[in-house]
MARMAR-617896 format. One line per field, with one value per residue: residue number from 0; residue in three letters; x, y, z of N, C-alpha, C in turn. Coordinates in steps of 0.001 Angstrom, whole numbers, m for minus. Each point is the difference from the previous one (the first is absolute). Layout:
<rs>
resi: [NUM_...]
resn: [ala_...]
nxx: [X_...]
nyy: [Y_...]
nzz: [Z_...]
caxx: [X_...]
cayy: [Y_...]
cazz: [Z_...]
cxx: [X_...]
cyy: [Y_...]
czz: [Z_...]
</rs>
This chain:
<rs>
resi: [0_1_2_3_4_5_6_7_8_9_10_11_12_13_14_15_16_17_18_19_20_21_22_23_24_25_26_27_28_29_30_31_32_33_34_35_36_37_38_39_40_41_42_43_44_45_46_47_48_49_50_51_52_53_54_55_56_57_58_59_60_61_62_63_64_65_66_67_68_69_70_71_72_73_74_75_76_77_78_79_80_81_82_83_84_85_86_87_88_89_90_91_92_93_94_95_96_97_98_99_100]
resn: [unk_unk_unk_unk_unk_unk_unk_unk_unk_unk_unk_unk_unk_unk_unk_unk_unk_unk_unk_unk_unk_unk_unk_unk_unk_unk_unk_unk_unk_unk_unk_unk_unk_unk_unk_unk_unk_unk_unk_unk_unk_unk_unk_unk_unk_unk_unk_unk_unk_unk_unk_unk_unk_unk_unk_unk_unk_unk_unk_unk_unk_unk_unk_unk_unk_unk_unk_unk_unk_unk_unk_unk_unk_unk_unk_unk_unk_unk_unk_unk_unk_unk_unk_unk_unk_unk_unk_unk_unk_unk_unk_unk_unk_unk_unk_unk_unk_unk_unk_unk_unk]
nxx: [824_687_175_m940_165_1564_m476_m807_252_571_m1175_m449_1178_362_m1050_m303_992_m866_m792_899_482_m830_m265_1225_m65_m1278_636_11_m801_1070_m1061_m1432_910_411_m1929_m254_1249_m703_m1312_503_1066_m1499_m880_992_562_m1706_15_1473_m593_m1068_317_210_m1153_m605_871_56_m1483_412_1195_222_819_1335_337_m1198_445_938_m688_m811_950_482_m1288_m34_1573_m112_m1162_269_1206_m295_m1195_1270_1465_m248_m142_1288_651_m700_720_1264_23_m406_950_850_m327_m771_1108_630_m1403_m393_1424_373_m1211]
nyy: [m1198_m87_m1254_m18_768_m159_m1324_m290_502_m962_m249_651_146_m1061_m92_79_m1351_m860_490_147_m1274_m189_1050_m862_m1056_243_160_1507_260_1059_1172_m402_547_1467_648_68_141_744_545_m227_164_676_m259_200_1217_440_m622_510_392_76_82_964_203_844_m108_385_55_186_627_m642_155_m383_m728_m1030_m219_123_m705_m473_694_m325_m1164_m537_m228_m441_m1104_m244_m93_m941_m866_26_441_m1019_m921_186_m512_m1000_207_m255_m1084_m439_658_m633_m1565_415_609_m583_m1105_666_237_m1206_316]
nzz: [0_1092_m1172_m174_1374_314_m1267_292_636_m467_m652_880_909_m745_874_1530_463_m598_214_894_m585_m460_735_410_m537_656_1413_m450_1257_20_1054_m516_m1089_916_207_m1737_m365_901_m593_m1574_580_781_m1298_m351_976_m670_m1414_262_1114_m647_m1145_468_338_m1233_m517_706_m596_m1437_114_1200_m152_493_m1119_161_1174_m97_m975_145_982_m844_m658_1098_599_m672_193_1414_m108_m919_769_1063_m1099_m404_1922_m172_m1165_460_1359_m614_m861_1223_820_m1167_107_852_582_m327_580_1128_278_m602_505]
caxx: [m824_1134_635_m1124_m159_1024_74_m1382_957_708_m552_m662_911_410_m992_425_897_175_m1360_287_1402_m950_m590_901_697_m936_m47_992_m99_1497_m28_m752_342_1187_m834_m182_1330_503_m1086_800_823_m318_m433_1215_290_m1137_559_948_m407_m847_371_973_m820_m812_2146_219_m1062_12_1565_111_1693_592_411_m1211_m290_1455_m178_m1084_m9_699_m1309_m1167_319_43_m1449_m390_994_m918_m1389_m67_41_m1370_m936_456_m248_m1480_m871_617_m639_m1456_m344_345_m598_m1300_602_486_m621_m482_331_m158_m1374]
cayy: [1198_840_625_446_1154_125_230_1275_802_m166_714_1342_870_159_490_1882_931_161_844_1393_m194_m185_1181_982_m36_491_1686_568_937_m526_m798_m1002_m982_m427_m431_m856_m1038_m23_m858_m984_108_m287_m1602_m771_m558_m1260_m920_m821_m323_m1227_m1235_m311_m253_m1577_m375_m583_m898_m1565_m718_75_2_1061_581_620_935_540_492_178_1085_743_630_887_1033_805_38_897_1273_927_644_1141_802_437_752_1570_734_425_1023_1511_490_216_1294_761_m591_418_722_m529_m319_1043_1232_m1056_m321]
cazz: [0_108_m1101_m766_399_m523_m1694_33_650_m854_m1260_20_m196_m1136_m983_31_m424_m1364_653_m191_m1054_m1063_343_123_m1440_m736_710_m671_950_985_1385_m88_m37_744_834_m257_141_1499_744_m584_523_1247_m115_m395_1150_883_m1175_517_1074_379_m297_1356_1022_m472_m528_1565_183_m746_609_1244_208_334_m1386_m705_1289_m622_m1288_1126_559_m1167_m631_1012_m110_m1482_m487_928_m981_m1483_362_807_m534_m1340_666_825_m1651_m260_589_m480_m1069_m483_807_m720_m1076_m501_m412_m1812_m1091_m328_m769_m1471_m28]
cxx: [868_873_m1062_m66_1126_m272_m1246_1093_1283_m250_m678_1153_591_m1250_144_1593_5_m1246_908_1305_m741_m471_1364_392_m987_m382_615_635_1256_m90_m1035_1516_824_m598_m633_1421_m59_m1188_339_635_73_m298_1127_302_m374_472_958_m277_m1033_1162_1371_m392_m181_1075_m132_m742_152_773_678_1440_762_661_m1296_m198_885_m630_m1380_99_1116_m1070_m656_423_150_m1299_m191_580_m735_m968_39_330_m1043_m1375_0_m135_m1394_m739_430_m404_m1736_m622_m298_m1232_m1222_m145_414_m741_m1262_512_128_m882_m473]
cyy: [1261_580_64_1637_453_625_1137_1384_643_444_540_1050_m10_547_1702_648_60_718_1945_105_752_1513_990_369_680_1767_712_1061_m876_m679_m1012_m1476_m998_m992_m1875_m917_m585_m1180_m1450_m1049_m634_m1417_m696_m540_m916_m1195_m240_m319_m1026_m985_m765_m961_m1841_m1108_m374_m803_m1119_m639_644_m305_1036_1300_1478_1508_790_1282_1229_904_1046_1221_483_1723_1033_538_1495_1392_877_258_1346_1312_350_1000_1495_492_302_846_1118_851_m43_1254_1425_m298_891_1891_54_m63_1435_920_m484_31_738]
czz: [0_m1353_m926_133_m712_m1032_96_153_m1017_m1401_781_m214_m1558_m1230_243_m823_m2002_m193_113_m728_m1101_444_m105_m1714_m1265_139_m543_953_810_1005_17_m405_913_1050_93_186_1543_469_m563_740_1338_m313_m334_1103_907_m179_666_1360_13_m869_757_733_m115_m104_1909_579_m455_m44_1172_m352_141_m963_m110_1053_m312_m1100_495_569_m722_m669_744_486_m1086_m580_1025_m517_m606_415_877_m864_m776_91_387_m1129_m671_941_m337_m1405_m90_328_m1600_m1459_m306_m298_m1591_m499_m88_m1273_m1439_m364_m1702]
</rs>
């Protein structure tokens, strides 16, 4: 059950992050894009963390634990900057898109 949630989990984030991949590459407005790369990004990070996750669930070894907190720390990495980048550029987003208008 436990890795059913995992994979659920797993394409949801790769669905967001090809979801604002796909918004950033289509924006012509600088900061939407920079906006869109970040919220991106955040799902990537999701992506290497759950599948981290899931990689420890299904193989319990030491190699795998090793590898495991390599990605996790890393998954965690990217979701935290990304987050600060999207609160940063969102302050500015609706701003832009007013004045483009």
């Amino acid at each position: 059950m436990l890795n059913l949630i995992f994979v659920f989990a797993i394409i949801i984030s790769f669905v967001f992050y090809f979801y604002f991949k796909t918004r950033q590459i289509r924006s012509t407005l600088p900061i939407a894009k920079n906006w869109y790369k970040s919220k991106a990004n955040v799902g990537l990070g999701a992506f290497i963390l759950l599948f981290a996750l899931n990689q420890a669930y299904l193989f319990p070894s030491t190699y795998t634990f090793i590898i495991v907190a390599i990605l996790v720390v890393l998954g965690i990495f990217v979701i935290l900057e990304n987050v600060k980048k999207v609160r940063h550029y969102g302050q500015y987003v609706k701003e832009e898109f007013r004045i483009n208008q």
